[in-house]
PDB file of N, H, CA, C and O in Angstrom:
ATOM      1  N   UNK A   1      70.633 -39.661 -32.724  1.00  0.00           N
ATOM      2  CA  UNK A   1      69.423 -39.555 -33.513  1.00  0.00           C
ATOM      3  C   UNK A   1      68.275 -40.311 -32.846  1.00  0.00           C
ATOM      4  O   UNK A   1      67.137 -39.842 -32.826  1.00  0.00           O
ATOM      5  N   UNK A   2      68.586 -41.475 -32.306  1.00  0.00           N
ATOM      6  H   UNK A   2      69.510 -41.856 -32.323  1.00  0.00           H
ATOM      7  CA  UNK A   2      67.546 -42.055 -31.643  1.00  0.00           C
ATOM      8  C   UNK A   2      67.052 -41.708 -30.671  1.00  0.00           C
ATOM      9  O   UNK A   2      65.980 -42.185 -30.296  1.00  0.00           O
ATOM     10  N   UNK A   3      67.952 -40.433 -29.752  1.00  0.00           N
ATOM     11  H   UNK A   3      68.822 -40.046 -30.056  1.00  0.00           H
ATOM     12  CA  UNK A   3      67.242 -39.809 -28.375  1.00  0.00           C
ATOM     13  C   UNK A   3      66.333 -38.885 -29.191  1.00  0.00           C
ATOM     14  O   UNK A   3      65.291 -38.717 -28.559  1.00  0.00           O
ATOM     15  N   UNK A   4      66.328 -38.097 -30.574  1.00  0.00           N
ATOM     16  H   UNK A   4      67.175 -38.233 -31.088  1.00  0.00           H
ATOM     17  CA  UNK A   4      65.633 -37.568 -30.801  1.00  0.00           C
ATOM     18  C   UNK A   4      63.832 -37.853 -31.387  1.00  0.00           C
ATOM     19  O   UNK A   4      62.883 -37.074 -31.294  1.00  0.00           O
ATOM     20  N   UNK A   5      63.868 -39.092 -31.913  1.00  0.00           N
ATOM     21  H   UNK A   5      64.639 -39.725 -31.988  1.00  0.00           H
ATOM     22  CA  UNK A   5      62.607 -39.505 -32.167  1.00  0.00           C
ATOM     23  C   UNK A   5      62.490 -39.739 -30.623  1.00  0.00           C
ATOM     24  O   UNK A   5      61.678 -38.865 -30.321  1.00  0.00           O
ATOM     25  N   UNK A   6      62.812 -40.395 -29.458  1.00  0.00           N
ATOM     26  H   UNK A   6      63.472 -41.105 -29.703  1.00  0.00           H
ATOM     27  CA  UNK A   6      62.337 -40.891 -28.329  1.00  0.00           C
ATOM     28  C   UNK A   6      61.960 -39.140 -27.416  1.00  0.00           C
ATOM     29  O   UNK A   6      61.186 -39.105 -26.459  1.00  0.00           O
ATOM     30  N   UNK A   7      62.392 -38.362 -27.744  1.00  0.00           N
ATOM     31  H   UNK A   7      63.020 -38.390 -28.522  1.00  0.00           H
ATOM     32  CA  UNK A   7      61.910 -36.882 -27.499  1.00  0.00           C
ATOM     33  C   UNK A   7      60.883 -36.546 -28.437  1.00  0.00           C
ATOM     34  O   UNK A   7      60.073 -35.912 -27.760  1.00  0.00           O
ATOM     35  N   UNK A   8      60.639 -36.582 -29.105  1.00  0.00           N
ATOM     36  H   UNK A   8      61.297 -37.097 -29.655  1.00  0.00           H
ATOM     37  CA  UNK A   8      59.736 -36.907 -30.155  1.00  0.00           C
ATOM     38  C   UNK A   8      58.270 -36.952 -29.573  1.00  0.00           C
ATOM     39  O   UNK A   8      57.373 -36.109 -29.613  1.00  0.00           O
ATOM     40  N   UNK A   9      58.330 -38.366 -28.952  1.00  0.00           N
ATOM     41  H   UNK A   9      59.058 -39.051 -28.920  1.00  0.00           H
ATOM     42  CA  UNK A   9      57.715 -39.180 -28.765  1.00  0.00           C
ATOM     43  C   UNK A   9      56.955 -38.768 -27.583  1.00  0.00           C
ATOM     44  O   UNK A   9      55.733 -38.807 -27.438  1.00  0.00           O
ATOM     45  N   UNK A  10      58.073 -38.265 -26.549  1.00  0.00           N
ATOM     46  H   UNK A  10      59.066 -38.233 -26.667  1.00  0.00           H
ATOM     47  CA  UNK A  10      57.623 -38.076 -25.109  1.00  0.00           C
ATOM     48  C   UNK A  10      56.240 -36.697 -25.223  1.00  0.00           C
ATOM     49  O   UNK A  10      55.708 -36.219 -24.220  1.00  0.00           O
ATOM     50  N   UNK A  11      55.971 -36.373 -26.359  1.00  0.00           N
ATOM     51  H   UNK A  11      56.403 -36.761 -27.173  1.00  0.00           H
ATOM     52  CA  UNK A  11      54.998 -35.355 -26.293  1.00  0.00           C
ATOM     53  C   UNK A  11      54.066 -35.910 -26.317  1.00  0.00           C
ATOM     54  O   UNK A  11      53.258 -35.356 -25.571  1.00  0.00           O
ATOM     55  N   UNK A  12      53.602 -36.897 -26.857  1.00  0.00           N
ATOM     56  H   UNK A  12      54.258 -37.347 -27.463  1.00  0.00           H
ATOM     57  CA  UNK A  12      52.447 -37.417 -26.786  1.00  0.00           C
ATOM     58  C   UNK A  12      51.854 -37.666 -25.761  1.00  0.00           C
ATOM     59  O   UNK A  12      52.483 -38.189 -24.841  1.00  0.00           O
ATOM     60  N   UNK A  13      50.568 -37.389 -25.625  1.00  0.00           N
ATOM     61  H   UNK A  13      50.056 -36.964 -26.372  1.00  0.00           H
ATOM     62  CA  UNK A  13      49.830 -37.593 -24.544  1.00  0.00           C
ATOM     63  C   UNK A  13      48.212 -38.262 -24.821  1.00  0.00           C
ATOM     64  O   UNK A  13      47.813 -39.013 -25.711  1.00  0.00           O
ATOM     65  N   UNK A  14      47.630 -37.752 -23.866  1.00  0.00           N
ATOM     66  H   UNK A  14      47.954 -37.142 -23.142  1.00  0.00           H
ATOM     67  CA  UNK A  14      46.584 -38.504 -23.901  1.00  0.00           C
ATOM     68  C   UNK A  14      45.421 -37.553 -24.229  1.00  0.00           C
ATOM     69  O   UNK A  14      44.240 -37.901 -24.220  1.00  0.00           O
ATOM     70  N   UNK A  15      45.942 -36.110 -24.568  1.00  0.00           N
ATOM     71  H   UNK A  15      46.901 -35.827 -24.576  1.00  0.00           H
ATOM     72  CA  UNK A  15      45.117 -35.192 -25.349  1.00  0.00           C
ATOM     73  C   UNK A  15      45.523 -34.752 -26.706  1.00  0.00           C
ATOM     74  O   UNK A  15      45.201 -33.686 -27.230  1.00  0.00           O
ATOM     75  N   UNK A  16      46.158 -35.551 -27.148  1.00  0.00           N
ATOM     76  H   UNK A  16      46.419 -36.417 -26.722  1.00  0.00           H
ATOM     77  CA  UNK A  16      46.697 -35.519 -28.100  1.00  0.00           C
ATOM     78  C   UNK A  16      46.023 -34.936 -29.520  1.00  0.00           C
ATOM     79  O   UNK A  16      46.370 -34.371 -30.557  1.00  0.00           O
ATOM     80  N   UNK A  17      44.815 -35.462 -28.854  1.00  0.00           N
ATOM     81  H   UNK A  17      44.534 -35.920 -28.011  1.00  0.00           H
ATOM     82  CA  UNK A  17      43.651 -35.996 -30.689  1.00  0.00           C
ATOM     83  C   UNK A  17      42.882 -34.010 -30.485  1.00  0.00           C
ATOM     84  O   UNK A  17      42.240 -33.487 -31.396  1.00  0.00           O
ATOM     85  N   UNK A  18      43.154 -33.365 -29.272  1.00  0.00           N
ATOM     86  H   UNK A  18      43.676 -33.790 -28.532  1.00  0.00           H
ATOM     87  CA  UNK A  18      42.543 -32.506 -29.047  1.00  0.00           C
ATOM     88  C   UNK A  18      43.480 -30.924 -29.615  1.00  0.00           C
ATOM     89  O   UNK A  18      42.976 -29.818 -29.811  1.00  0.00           O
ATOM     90  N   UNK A  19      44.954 -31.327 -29.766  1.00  0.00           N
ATOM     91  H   UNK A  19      45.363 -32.225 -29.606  1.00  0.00           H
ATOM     92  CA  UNK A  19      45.958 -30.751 -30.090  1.00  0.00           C
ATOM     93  C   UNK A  19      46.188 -30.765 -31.860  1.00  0.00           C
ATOM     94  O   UNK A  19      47.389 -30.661 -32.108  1.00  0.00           O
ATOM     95  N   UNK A  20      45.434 -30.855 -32.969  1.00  0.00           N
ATOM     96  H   UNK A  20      44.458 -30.939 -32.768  1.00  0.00           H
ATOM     97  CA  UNK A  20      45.623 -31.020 -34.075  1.00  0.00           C
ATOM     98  C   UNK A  20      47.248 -30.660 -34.651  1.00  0.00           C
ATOM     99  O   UNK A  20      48.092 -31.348 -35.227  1.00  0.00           O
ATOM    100  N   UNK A  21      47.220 -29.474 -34.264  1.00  0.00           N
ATOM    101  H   UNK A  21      46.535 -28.915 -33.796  1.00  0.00           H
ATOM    102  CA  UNK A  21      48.822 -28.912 -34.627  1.00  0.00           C
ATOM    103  C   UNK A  21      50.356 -29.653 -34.512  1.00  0.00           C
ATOM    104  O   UNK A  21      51.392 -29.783 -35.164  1.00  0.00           O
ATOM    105  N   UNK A  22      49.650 -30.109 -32.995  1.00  0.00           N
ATOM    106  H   UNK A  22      48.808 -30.003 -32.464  1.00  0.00           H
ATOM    107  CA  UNK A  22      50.994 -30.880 -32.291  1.00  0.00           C
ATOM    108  C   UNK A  22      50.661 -32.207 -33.037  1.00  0.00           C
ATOM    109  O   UNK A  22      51.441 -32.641 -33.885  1.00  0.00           O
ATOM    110  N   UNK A  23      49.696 -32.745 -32.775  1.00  0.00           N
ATOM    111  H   UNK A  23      49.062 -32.392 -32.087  1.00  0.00           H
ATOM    112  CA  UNK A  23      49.507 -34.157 -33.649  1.00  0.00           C
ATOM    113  C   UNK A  23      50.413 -34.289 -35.256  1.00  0.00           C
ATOM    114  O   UNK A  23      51.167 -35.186 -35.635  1.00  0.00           O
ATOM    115  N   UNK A  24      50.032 -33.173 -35.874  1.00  0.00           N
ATOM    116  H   UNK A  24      49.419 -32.444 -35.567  1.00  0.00           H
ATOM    117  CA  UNK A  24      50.592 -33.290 -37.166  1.00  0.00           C
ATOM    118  C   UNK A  24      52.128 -32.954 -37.442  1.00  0.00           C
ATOM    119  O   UNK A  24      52.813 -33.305 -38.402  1.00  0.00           O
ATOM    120  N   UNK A  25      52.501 -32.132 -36.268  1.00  0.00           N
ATOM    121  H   UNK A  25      51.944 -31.847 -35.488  1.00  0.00           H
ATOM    122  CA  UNK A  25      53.896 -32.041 -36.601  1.00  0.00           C
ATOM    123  C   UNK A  25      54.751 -33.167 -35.744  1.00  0.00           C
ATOM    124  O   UNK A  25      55.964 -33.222 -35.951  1.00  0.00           O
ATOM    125  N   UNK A  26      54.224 -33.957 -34.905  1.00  0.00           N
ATOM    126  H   UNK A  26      53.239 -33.913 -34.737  1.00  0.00           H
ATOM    127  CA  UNK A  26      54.472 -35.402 -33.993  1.00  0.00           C
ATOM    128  C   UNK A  26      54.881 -36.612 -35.448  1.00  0.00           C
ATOM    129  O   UNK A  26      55.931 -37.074 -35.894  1.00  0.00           O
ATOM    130  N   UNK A  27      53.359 -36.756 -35.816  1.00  0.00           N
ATOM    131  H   UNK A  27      52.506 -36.380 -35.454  1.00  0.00           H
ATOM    132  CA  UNK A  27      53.726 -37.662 -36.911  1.00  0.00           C
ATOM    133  C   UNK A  27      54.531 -37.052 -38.169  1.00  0.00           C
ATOM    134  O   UNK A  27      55.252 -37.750 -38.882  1.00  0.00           O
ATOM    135  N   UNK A  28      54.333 -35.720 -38.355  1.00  0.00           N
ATOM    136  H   UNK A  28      53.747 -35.153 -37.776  1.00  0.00           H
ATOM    137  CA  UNK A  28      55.396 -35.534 -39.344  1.00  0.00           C
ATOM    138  C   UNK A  28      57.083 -36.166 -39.072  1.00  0.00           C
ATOM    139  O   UNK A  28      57.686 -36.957 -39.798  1.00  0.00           O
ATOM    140  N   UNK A  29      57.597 -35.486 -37.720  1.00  0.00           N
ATOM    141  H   UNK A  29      57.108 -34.844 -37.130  1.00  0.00           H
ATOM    142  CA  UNK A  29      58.783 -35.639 -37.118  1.00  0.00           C
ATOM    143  C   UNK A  29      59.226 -37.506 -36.938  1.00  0.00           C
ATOM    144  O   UNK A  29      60.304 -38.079 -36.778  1.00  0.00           O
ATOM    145  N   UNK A  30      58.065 -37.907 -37.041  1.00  0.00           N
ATOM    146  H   UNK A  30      57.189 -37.441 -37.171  1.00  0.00           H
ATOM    147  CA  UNK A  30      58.210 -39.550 -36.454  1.00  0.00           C
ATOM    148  C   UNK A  30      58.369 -40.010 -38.273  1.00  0.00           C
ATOM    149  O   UNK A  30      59.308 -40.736 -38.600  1.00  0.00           O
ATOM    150  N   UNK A  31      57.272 -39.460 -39.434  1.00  0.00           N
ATOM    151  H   UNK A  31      56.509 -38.870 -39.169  1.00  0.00           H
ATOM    152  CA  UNK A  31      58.224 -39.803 -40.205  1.00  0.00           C
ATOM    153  C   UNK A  31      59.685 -39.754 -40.852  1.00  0.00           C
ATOM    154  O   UNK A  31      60.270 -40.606 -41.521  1.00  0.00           O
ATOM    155  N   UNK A  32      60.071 -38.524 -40.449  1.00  0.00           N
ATOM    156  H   UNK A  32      59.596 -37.832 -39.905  1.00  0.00           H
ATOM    157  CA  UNK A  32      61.535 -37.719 -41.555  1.00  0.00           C
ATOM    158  C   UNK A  32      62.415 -38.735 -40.422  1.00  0.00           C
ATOM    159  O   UNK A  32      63.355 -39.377 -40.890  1.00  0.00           O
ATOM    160  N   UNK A  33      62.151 -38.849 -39.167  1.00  0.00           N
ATOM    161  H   UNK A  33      61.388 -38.327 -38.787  1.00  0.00           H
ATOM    162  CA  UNK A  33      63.278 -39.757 -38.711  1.00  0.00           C
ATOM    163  C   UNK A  33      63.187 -41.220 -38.994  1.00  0.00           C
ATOM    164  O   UNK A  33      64.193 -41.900 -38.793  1.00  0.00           O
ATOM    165  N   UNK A  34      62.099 -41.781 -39.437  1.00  0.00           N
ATOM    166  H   UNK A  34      61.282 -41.229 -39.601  1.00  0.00           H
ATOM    167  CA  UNK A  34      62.060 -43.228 -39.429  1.00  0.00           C
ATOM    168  C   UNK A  34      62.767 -43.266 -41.035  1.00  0.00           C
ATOM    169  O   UNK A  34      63.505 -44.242 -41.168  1.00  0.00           O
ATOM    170  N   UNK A  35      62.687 -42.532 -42.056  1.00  0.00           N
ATOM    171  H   UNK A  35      62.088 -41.738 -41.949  1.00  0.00           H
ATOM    172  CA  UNK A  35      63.080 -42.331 -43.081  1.00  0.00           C
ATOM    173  C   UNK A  35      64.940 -42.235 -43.302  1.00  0.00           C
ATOM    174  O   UNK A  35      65.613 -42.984 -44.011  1.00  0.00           O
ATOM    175  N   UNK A  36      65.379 -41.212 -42.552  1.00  0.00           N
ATOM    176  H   UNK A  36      64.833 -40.603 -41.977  1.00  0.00           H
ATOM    177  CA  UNK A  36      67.127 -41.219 -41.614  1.00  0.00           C
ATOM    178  C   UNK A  36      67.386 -42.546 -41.036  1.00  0.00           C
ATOM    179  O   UNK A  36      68.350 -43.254 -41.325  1.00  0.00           O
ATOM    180  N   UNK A  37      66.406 -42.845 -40.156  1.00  0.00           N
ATOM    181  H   UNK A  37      65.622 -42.270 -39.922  1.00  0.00           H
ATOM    182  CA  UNK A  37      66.896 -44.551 -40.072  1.00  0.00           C
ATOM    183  C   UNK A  37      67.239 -45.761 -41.280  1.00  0.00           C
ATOM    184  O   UNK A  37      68.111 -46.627 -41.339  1.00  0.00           O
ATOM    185  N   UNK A  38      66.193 -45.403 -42.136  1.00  0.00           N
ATOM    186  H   UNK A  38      65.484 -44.699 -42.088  1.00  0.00           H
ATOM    187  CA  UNK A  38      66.108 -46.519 -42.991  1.00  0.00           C
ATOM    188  C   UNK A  38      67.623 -46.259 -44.187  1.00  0.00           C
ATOM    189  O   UNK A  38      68.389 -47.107 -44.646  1.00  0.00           O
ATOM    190  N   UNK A  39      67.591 -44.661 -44.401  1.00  0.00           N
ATOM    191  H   UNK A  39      66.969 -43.973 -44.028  1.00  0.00           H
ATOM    192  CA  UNK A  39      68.841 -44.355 -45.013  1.00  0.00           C
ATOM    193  C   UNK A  39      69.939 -44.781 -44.782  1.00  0.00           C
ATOM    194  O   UNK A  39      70.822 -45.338 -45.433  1.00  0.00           O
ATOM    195  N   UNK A  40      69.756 -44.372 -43.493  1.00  0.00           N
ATOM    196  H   UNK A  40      69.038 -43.920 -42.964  1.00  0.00           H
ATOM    197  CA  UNK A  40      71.242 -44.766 -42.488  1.00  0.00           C
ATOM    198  C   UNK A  40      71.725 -46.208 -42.556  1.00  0.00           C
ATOM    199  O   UNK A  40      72.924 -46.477 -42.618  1.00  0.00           O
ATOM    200  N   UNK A  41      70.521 -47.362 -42.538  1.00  0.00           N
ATOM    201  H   UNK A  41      69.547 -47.143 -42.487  1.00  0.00           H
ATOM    202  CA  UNK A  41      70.607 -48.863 -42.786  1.00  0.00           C
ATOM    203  C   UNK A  41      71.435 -48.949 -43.755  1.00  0.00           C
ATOM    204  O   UNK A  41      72.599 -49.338 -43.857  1.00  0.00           O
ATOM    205  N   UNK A  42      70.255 -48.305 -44.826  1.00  0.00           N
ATOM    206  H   UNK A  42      69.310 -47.989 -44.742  1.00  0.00           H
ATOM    207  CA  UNK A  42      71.470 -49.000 -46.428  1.00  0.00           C
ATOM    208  C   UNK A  42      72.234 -48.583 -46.639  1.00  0.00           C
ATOM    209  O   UNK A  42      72.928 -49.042 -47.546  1.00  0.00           O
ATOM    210  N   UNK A  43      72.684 -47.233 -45.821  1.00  0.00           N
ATOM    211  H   UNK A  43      72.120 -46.861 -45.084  1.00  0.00           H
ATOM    212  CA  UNK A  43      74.471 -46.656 -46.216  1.00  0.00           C
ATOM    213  C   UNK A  43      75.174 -48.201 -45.928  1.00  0.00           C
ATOM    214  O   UNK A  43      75.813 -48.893 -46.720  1.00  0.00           O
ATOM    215  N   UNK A  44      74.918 -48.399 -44.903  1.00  0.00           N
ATOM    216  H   UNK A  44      74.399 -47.836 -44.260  1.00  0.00           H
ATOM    217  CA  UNK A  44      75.648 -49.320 -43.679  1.00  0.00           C
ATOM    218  C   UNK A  44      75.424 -50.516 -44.876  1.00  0.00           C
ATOM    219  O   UNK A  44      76.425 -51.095 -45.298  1.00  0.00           O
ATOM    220  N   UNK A  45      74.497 -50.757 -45.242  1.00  0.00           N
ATOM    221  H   UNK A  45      73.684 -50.286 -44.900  1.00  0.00           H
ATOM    222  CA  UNK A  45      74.216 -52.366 -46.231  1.00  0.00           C
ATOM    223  C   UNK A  45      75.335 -51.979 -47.163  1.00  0.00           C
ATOM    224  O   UNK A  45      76.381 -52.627 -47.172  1.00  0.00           O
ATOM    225  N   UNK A  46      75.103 -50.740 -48.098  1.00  0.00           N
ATOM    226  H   UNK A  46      74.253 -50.214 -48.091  1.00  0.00           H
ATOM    227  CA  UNK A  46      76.053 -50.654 -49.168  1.00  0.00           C
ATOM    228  C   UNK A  46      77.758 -50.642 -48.742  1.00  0.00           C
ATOM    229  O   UNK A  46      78.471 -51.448 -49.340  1.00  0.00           O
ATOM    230  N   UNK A  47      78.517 -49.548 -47.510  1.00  0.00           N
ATOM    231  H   UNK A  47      77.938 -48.893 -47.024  1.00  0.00           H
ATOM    232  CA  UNK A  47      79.300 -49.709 -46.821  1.00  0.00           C
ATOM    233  C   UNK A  47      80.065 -51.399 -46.510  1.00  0.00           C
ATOM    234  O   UNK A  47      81.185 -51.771 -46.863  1.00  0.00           O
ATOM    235  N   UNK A  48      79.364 -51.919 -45.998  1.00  0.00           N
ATOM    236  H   UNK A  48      78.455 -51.617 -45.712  1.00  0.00           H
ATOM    237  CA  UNK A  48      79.935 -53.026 -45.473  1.00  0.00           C
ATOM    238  C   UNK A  48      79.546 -54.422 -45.897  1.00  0.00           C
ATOM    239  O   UNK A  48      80.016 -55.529 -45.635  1.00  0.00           O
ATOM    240  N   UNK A  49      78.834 -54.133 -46.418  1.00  0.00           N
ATOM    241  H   UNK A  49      78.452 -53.233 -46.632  1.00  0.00           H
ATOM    242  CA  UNK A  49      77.971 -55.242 -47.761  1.00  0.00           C
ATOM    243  C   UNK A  49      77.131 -56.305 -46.782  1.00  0.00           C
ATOM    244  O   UNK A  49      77.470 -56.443 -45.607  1.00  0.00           O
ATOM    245  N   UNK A  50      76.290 -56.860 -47.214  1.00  0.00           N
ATOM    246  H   UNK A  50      76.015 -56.747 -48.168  1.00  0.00           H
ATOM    247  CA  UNK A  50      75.238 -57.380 -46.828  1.00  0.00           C
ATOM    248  C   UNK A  50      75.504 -58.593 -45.614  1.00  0.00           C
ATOM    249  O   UNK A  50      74.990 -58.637 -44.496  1.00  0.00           O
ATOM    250  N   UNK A  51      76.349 -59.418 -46.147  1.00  0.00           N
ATOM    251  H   UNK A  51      76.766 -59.382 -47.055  1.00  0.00           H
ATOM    252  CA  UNK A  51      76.673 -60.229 -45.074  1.00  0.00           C
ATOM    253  C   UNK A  51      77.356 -59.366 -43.473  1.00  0.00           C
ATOM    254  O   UNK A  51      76.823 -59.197 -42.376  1.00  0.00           O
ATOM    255  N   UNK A  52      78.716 -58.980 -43.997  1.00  0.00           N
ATOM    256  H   UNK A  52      79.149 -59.117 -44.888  1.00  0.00           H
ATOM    257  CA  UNK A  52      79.199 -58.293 -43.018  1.00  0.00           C
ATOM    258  C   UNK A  52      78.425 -57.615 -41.938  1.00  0.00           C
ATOM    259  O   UNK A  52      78.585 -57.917 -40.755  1.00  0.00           O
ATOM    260  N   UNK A  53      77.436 -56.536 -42.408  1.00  0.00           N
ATOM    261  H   UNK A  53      77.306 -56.290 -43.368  1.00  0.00           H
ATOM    262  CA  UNK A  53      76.491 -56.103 -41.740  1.00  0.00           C
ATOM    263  C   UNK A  53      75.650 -56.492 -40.490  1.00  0.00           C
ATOM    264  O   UNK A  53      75.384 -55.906 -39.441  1.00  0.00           O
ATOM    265  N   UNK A  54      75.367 -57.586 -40.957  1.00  0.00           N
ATOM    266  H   UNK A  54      75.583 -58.063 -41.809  1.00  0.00           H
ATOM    267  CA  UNK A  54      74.732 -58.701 -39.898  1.00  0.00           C
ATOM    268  C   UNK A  54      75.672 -58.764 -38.929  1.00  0.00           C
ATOM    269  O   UNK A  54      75.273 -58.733 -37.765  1.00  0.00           O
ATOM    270  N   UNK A  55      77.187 -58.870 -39.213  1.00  0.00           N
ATOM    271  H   UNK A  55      77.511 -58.895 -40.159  1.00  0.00           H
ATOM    272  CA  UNK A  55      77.948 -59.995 -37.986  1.00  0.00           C
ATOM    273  C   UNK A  55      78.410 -58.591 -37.022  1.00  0.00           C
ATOM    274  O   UNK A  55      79.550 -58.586 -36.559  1.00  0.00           O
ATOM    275  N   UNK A  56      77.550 -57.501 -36.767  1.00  0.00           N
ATOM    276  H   UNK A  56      76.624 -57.505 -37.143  1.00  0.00           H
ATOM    277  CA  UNK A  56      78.477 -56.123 -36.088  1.00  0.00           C
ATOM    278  C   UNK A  56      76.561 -56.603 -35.335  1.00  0.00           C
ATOM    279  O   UNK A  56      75.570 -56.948 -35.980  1.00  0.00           O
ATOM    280  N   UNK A  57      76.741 -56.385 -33.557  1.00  0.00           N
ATOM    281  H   UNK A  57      77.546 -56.105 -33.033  1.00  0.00           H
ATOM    282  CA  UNK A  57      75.493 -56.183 -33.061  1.00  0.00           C
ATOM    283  C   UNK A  57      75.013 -54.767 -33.382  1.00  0.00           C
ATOM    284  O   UNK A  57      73.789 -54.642 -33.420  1.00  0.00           O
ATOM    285  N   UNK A  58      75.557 -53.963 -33.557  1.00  0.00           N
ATOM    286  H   UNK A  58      76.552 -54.065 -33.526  1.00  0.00           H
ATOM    287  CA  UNK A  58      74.890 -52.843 -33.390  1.00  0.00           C
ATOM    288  C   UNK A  58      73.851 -52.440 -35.064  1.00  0.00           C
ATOM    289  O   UNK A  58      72.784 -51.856 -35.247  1.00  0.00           O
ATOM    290  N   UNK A  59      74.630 -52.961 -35.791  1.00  0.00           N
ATOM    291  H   UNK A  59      75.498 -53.436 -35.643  1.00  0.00           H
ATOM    292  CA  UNK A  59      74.011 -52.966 -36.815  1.00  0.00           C
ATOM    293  C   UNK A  59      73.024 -53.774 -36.869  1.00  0.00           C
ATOM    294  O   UNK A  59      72.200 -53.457 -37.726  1.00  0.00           O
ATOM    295  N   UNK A  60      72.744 -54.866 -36.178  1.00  0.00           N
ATOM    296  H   UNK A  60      73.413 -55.124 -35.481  1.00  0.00           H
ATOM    297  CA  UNK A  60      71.397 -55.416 -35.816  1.00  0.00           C
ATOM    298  C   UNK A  60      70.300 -54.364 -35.077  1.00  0.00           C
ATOM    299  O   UNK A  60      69.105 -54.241 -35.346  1.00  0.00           O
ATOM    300  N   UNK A  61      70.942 -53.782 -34.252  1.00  0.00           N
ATOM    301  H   UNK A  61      71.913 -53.882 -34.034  1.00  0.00           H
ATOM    302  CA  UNK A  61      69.986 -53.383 -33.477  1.00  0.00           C
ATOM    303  C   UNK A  61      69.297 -52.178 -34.759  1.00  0.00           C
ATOM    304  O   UNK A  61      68.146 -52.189 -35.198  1.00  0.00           O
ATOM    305  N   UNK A  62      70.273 -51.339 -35.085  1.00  0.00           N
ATOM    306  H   UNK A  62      71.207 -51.330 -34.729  1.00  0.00           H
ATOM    307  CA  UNK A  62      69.714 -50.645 -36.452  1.00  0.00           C
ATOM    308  C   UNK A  62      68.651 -50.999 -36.985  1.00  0.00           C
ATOM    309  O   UNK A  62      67.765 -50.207 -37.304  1.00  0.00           O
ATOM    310  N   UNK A  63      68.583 -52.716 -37.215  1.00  0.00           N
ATOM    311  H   UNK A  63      69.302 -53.360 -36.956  1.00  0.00           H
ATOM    312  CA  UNK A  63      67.823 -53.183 -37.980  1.00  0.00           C
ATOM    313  C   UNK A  63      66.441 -53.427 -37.650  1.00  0.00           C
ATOM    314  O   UNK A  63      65.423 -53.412 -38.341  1.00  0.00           O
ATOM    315  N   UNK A  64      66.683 -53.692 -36.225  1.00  0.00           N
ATOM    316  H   UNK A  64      67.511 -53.704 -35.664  1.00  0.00           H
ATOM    317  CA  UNK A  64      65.791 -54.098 -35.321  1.00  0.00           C
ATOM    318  C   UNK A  64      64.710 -52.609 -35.196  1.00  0.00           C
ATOM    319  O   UNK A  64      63.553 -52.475 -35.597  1.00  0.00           O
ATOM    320  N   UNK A  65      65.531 -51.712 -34.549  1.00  0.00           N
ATOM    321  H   UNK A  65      66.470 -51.821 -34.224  1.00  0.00           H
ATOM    322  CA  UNK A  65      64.318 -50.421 -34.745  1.00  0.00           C
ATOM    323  C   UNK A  65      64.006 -50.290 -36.202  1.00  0.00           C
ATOM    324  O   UNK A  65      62.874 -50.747 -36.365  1.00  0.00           O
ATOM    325  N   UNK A  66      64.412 -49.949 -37.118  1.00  0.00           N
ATOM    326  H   UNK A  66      65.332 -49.578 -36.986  1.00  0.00           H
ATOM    327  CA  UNK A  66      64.557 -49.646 -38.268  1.00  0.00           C
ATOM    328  C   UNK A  66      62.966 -50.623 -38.564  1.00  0.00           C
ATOM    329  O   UNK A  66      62.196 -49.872 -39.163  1.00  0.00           O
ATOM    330  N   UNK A  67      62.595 -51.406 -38.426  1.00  0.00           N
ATOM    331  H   UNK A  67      63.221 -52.017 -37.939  1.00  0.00           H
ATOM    332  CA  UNK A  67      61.630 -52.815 -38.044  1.00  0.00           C
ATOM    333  C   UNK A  67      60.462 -52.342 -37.787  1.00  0.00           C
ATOM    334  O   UNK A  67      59.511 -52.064 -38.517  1.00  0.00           O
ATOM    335  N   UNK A  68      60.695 -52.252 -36.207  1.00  0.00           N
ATOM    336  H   UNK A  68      61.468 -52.477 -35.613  1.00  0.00           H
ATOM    337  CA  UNK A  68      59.483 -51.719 -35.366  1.00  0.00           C
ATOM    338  C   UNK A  68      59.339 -49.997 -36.068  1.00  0.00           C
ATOM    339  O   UNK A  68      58.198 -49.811 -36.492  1.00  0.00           O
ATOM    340  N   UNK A  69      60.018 -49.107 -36.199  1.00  0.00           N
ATOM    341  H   UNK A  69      60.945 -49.258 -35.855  1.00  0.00           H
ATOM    342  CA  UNK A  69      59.656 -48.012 -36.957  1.00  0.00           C
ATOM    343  C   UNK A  69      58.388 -48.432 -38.375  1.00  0.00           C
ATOM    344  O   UNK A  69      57.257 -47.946 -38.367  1.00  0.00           O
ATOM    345  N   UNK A  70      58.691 -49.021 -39.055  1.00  0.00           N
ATOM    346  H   UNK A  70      59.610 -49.417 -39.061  1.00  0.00           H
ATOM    347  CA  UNK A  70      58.172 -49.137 -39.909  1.00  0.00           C
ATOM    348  C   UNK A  70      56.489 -49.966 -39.696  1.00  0.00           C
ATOM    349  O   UNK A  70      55.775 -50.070 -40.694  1.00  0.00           O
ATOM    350  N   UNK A  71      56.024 -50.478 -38.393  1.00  0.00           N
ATOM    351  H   UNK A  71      56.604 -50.393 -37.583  1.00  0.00           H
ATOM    352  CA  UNK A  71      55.124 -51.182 -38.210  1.00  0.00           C
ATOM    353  C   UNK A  71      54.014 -50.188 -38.457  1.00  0.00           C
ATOM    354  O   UNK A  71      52.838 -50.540 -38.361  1.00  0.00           O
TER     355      UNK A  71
END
């Protein structure tokens, strides 16, 4: 899932603002996945319960994009 927002992503350019169409379906796509991320978190919170969660790295890193997505 994460190669797919980072494909996502790679469209953007630097004519971007000149492309209305592509612009809107860019940020559409960048939201419905940052949204799957955040889902995906609290399966994992509810799953393995709050502490646990923390002590797996990868579930950090989850957290970590999950983070910067939301900025």
């Amino acid at each position: 899932l994460y190669h797919k927002k980072s494909f996502s992503q790679a469209f953007e350019d630097i004519y971007i603002e000149q492309r209305k169409t592509i612009k809107t379906m860019l940020e559409y796509a960048d939201k419905v996945f940052t949204y799957i991320f955040i889902l995906e978190m609290l399966l994992k919170w509810v799953a393995y319960g709050f502490q646990t969660y923390f002590t797996n790295a990868w579930c950090w890193l989850d957290f970590l994009i999950v983070d910067v997505c939301m900025l």
